[in-house]
N, C-alpha and C positions, 0 to 999 in steps of 0.2 A: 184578674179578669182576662177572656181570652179578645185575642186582634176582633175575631168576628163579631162577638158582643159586645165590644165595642164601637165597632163599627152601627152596627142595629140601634144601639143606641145613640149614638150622635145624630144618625139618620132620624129617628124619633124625635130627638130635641131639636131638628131643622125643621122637622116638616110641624112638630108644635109655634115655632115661630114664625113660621110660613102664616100657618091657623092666625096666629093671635093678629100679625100686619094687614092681612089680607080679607079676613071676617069682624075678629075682634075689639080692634082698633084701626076701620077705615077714616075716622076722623084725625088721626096723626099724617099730616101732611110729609111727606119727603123730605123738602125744602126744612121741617123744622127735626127731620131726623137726621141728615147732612151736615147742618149748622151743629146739631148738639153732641153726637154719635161721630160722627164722622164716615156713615152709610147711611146707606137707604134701603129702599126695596132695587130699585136702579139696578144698586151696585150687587142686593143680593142673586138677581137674576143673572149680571155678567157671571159673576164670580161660578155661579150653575152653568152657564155660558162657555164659561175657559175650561172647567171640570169637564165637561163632555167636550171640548176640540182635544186636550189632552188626552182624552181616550180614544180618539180617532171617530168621535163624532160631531157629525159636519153642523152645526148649527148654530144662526145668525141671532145681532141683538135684538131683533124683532120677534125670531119665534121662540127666543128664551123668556125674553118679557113676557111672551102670551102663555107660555108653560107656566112661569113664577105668579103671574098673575092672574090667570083663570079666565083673563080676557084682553082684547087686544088696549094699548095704551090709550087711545082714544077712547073707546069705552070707559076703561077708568076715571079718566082725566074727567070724563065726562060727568060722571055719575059721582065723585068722590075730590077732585082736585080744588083748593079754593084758591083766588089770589092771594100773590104774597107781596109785601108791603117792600117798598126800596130797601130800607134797611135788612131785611131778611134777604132778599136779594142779593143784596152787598157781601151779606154775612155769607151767603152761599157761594157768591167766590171763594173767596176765602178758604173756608173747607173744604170746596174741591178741589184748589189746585194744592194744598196741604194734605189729604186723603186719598185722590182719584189721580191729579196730575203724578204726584209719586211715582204710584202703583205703573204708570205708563212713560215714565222718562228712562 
């Protein structure tokens, strides 16, 4: 396979998983993607985030989040976030500083 078709294709298989988080499965909360995964959608917008400052484009976690998510985080939160129970709370430390703090020490 060549680089570029390659490339086309990964792109495909991001923006299908974009699809499924973001349409398909808006009942999967963060918090129990973080805990089990060890991302989120969070972390997939930074990670869209860092890919464009690396390429010498300027853009912040607030307008990634609203590129990755089709709307601004409040919005979401709004329309889609449910509470989460202490223990899952708890468990979400956890995973972040074992997944997220890493990535940034």
């Amino acid at each position: 396979m060549d680089k570029q078709t390659q490339i086309e294709l990964e792109a495909a298989a991001f923006r299908r998983l974009r699809q499924h988080l973001m349409e398909d499965r808006t009942d999967v909360q963060n918090i129990d993607m973080m805990n089990l995964a060890g991302f989120c959608r969070n972390c997939l917008s930074r990670w869209y985030q860092e890919a464009a400052n690396e390429r010498g484009i300027e853009m912040g976690k607030s307008e990634a989040r609203e590129l990755f998510y089709g709307m601004t985080m409040d919005e979401w939160k709004a329309n889609y976030q449910t509470d989460a129970s202490a223990e899952k709370q708890a468990a979400f430390q956890t995973a972040f500083a074992d997944n997220v703090g890493k990535e940034n020490s």
